[in-house]
ZAMARGU-4260 file (C-alpha; in steps of 0.2 Angstrom, whole numbers, plus 5000, padded with zeros to 4 digits):
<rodrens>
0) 5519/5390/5450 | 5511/5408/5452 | 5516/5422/5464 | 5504/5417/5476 | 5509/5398/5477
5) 5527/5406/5477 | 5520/5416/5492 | 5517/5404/5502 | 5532/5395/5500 | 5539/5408/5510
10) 5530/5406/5525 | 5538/5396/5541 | 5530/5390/5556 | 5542/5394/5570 | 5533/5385/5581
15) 5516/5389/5593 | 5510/5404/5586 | 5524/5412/5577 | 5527/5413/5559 | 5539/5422/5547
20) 5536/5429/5529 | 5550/5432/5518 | 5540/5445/5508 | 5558/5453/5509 | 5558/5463/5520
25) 5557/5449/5533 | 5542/5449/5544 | 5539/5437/5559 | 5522/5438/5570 | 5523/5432/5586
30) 5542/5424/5589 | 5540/5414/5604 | 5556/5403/5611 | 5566/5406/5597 | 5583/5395/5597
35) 5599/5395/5587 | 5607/5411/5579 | 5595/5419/5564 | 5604/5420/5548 | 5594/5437/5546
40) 5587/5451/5556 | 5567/5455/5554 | 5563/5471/5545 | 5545/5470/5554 | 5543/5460/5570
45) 5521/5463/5573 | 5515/5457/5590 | 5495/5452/5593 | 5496/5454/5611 | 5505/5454/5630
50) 5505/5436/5636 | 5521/5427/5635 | 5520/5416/5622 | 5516/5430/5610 | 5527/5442/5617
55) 5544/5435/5620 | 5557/5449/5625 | 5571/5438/5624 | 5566/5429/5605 | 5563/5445/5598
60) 5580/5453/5604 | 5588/5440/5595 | 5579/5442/5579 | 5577/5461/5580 | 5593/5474/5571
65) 5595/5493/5573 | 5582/5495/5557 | 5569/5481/5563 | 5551/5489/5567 | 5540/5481/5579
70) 5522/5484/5578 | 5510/5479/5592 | 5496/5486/5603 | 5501/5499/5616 | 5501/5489/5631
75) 5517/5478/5623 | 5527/5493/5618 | 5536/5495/5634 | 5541/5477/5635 | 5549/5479/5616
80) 5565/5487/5611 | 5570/5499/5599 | 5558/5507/5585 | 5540/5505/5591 | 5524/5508/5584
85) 5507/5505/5593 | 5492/5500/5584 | 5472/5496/5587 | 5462/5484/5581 | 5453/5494/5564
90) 5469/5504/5562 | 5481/5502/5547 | 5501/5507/5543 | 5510/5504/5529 | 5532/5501/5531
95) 5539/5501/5515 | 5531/5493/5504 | 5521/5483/5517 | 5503/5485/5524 | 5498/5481/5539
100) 5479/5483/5545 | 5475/5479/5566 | 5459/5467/5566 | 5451/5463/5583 | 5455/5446/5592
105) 5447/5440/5607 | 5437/5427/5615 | 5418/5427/5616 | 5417/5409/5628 | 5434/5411/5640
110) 5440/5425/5649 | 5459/5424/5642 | 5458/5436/5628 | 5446/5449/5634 | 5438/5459/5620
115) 5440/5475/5631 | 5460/5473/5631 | 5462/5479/5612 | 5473/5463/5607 | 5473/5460/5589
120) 5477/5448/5572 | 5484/5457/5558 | 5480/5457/5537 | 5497/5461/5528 | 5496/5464/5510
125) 5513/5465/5499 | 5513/5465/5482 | 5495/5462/5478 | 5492/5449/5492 | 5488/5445/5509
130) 5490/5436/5523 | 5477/5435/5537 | 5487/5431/5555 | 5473/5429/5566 | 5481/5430/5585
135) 5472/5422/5598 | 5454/5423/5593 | 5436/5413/5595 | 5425/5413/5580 | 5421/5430/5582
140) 5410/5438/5570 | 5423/5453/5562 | 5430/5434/5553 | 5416/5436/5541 | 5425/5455/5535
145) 5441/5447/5532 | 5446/5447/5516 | 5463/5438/5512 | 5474/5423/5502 | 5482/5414/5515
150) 5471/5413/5532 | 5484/5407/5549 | 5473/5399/5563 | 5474/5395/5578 | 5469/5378/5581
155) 5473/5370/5600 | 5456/5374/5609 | 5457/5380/5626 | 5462/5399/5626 | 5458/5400/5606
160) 5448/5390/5591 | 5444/5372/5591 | 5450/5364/5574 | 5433/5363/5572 | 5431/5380/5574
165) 5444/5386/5564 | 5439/5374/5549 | 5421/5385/5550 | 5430/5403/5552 | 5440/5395/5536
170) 5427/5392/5527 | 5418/5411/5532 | 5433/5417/5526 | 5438/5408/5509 | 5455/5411/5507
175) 5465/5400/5495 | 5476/5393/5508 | 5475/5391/5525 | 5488/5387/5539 | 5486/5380/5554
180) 5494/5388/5571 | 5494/5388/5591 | 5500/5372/5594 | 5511/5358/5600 | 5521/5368/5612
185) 5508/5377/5626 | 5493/5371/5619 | 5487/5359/5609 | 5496/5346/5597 | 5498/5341/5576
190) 5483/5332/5581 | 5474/5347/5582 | 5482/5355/5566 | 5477/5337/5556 | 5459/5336/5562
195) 5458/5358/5554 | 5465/5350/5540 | 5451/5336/5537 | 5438/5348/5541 | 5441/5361/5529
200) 5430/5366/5515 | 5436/5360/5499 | 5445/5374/5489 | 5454/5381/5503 | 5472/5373/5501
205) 5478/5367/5518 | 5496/5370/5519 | 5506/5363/5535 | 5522/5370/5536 | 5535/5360/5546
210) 5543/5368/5561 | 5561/5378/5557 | 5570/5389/5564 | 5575/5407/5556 | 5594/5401/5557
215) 5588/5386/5546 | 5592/5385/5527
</rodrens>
């Protein structure tokens, strides 16, 4: 098994749109509704933008220690404790060993994710690779800039991507791998994340986590 496969080994789906990538440090995007006592703090905590399943004061306060950085666009930064940064889509930071690069995420059909507000995914690379976190985002048409391994997408329809959808901005994209995200809790179902996984493009590896916990083995 290569780095890369190893790689994404490492990445949980913590439910809805949150993930968590042991690179270490550990980095969680998006923790929403999280239960149970974490067996580890975050050492970056990035947040794509203000509504409540994306932005959960209370999740990240349980996940977050005195050393955690949280990332996410101004508008968050009051609702978030601790050591804050604020980014824009098309701006980049590195933490340590980690690079993190702002891309823009809105809709282009609904009104729930305005492109005006600045909300944003994120492209982290460590060690050579990448993980593309696409927050809550249409098929917009920066997807055909993104350049990364592992692609997360959103999947439920409604305030994001169709599966449909998603399987096209996979295939724009070509990453090795790709996981599905943004449902069965507020939106959307494993329905959803099963249907992506029919429609990709061979030679992206769809991978489909199970839902755990941070507190879990």
């Amino acid at each position: 098994m290569g780095y890369m496969a190893g790689l994404v080994e490492r990445v949980r789906w913590l439910g809805h749109a949150g993930m968590a990538v042991d690179l270490p440090p550990l980095l969680v995007i998006d923790p929403y509704d999280i239960t149970g006592d974490p067996r580890k703090k975050a050492g970056i905590i990035l947040v794509t933008h203000s509504h409540y399943d994306h932005l959960d004061p209370a999740s990240i306060g349980k996940i977050s220690g005195p050393d955690t950085v949280l990332v996410a666009p101004a508008e968050c930064l009051a609702k978030l404790p601790g050591n804050t940064r604020p980014i824009s889509p098309g701006q980049s930071m590195k933490i340590g060993e980690v690079e993190i690069e702002a891309v823009p995420a809105y809709n282009i059909n609904k009104k729930f994710h305005p492109r005006k507000n600045g909300w944003v995914g994120y492209i982290v690379r460590f060690g050579g690779e990448s993980i593309y976190h696409a927050g809550d985002t249409d098929l917009i048409p920066e997807l055909e800039g993104i350049k990364c391994d592992i692609a997360v997408l959103p999947v439920s329809g409604i305030y994001v991507m169709t599966a449909e959808e998603a399987a096209e901005a996979a295939g724009r994209i070509r990453p090795r791998f790709a996981i599905p995200m943004h449902y069965g809790s507020v939106a959307g179902t494993r329905a959803d994340a099963e249907r992506f996984k029919a429609l990709c493009r061979p030679g992206v590896g769809v991978r489909m986590p199970p839902k755990s916990g941070l507190s879990d083995g």
